[in-house]
N, C-alpha and C positions, 0 to 999 in steps of 0.2 A: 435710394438706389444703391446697390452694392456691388463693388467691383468683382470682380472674374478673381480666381484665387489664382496663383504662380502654382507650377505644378510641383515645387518642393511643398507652397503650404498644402495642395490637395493629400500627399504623400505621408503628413504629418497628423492631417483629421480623417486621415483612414485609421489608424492605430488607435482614437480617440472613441471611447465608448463616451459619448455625448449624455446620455442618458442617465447610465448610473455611475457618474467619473466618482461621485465621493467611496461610492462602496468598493469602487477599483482601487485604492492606494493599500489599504491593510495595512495594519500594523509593523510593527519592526521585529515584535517575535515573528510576527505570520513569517515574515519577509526572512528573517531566520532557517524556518520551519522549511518553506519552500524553497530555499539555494540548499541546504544540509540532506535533505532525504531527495533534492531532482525532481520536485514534484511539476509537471507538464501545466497542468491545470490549477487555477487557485481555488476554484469549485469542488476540484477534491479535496483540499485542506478545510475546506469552507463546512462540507458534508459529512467528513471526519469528527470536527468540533462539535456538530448538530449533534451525532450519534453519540462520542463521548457524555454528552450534555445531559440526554436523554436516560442513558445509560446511569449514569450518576445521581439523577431526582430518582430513576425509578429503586437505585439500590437504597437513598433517603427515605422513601415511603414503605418501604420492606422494614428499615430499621423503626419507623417512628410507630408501627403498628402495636397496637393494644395487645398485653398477656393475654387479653382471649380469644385470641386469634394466631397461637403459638404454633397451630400444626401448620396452620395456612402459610403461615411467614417464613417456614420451615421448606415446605415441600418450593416454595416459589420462590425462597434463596438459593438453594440445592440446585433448581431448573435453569435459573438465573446463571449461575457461577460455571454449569455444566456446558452452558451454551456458549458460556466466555474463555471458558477453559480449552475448550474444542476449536476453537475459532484462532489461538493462541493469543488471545488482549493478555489474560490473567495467568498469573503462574503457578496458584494456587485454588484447590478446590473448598478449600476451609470456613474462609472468611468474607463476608460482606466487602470489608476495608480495603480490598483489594477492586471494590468496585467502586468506591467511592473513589479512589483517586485516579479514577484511568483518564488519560489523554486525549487528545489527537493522535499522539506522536507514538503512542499503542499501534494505530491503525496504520498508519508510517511504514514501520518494523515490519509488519506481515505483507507489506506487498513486494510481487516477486522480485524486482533489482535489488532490495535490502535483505532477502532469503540469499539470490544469488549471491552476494557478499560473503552474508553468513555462511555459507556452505562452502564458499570459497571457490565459487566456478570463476570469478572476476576479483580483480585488484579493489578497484574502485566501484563507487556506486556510478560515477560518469561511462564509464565502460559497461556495467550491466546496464544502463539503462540502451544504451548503444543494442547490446546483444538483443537484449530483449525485442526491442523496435525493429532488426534485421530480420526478425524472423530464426534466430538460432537457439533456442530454446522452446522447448514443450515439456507441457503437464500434464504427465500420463499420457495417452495415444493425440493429444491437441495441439499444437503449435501454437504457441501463445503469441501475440503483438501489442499488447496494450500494457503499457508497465503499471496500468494503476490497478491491476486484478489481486487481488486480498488473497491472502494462501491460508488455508485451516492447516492445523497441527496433522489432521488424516492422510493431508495430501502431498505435506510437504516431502517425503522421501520418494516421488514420482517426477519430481524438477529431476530433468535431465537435456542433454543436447540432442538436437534432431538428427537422426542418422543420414543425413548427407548436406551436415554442416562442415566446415572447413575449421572448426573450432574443435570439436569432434576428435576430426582426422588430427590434427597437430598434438592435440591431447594424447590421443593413441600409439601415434610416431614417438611421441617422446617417454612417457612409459612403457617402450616397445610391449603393445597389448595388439598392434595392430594386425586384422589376418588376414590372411593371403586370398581372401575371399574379396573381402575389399578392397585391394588393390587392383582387383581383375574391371571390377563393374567401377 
């Protein structure tokens, strides 16, 4: 027979994935990885490293192919490196070696609160993840909400702020850009 639990320990085996507790500790880089880039989910670090993983044997089996199969290794590095270039992981269209060493933390970098950084719409990545989650930012005519969405290189000059954000308006106020239209509505 087993006692009734106090309702601090119910409060403590709610947070407890019982089931797969060893897979839930992660590593100290993971643990890195996910306080440095704010990542929500440890499933997206987790999916990250799959892809990276993937990405790496396949760029391994491109290199270790037979001279008779030169045009083949060619056109399907070419497609490869095109697909990663576009995506922004790689910063080069050149070379394989460029796909042999990608990351996680490739995958990191392209999502939107670490563009926002980099484009300098936010100070920090704690504040874009903030914006993002408020609803004050969209991609191209869509309001974004989810910070774990991947930016390609096509789309990155389309991050902008939603026109009746208050981040917007303060931005405008202070590079006096603001017009007397929008002051009215």
């Amino acid at each position: 027979m087993v006692r009734k639990l106090k309702y601090h320990e119910q409060k403590l085996l709610r947070r407890l994935e019982l089931v797969s507790w060893e897979a839930a500790a992660g590593s100290l880089a993971e643990l890195k990885a996910l306080r440095r880039y704010r990542l929500g989910r440890r499933e997206d670090y987790v999916q990250y490293k799959a892809l990276a993983r993937s990405v790496r044997a396949l760029a391994r089996r491109l290199r270790d192919l037979g001279p008779a199969s030169a045009a083949f290794r060619a056109r399907c590095a070419a497609a490869l490196l095109e697909k990663l270039y576009g995506l922004g992981l790689v910063d080069c269209r050149r070379s394989l070696a460029a796909c042999e060493s990608l990351s996680a933390a490739a995958f990191c970098r392209r999502r939107l609160p670490c563009l926002l950084v980099k484009l300098r719409m936010a100070q920090h990545l704690r504040h874009a993840v903030t914006f993002v989650e408020q609803g004050h930012v969209r991609v191209g005519p869509e309001v974004v909400t989810d910070p774990a969405l991947l930016i390609p290189r096509a789309v990155e000059d389309f991050i902008t702020w939603v026109d009746a954000s208050r981040l917007r308006q303060k931005v405008l106020d202070y590079n006096r850009e603001r017009d007397d239209f929008d002051l009215a509505a």
